[in-house]
N, C-alpha and C positions, 0 to 999 in steps of 0.2 A: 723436602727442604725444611729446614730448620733456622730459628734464630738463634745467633753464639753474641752472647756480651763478654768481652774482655776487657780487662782491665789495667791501663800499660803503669809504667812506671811513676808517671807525675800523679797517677790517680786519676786520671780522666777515664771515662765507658767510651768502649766505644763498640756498634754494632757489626753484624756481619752476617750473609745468608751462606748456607752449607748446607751441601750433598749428606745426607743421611749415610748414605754405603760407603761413602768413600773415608767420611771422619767419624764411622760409628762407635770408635773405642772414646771418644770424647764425654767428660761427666762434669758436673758441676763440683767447684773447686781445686780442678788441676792446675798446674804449671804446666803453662805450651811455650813454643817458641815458632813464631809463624813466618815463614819463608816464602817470598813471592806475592803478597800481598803490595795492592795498590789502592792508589787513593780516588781512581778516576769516576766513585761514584758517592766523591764525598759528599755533602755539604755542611754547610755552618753551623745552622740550627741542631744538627740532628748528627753525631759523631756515624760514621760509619764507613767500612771498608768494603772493598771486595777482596776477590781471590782471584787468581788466573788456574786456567786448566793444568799446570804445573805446580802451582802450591804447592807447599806442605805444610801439616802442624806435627811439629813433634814434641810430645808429651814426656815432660821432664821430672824423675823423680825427686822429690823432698831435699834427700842429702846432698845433690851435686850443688857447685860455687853457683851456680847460676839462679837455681831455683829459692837460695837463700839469700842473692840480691835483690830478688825479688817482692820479699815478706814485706804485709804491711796486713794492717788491721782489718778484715774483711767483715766483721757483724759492725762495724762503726759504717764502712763502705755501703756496704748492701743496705742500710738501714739511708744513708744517705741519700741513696739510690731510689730506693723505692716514694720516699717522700717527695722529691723532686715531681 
């Protein structure tokens, strides 16, 4: 098991625990797009999701409209992040 922090649209973290074999193409600084995820192990304090046994993340190249809706400042982000 691993931990995956993503980062959605408004700029919020949020957490997530993931199978090694089954999401092991996953690297730090991709664009995903996560399918099937739910909230039923949220809480307040502390952002984070789950997955159901049908998930998926599928890993979006650079160029496509999606991935470029997506951009935002990630060394301002992570530097944010990590202070916190």
């Amino acid at each position: 098991m691993s931990e995956m922090r993503v980062i959605d649209d408004s700029g919020e973290i949020w957490h997530c625990q993931l199978h090694n074999i089954k999401f092991r193409f996953l690297k730090e600084g991709l664009y995903v797009r996560i399918r099937g995820a739910t909230l039923q192990y949220h809480e307040k304090s502390y952002r984070t999701f789950g997955l159901r046994n049908y998930s998926n993340i599928i890993n979006l190249p650079y160029p496509c409209k999606l991935a470029q809706d997506m951009m935002f400042d990630e060394p301002s982000e992570k530097a944010a992040f990590e202070t916190q």
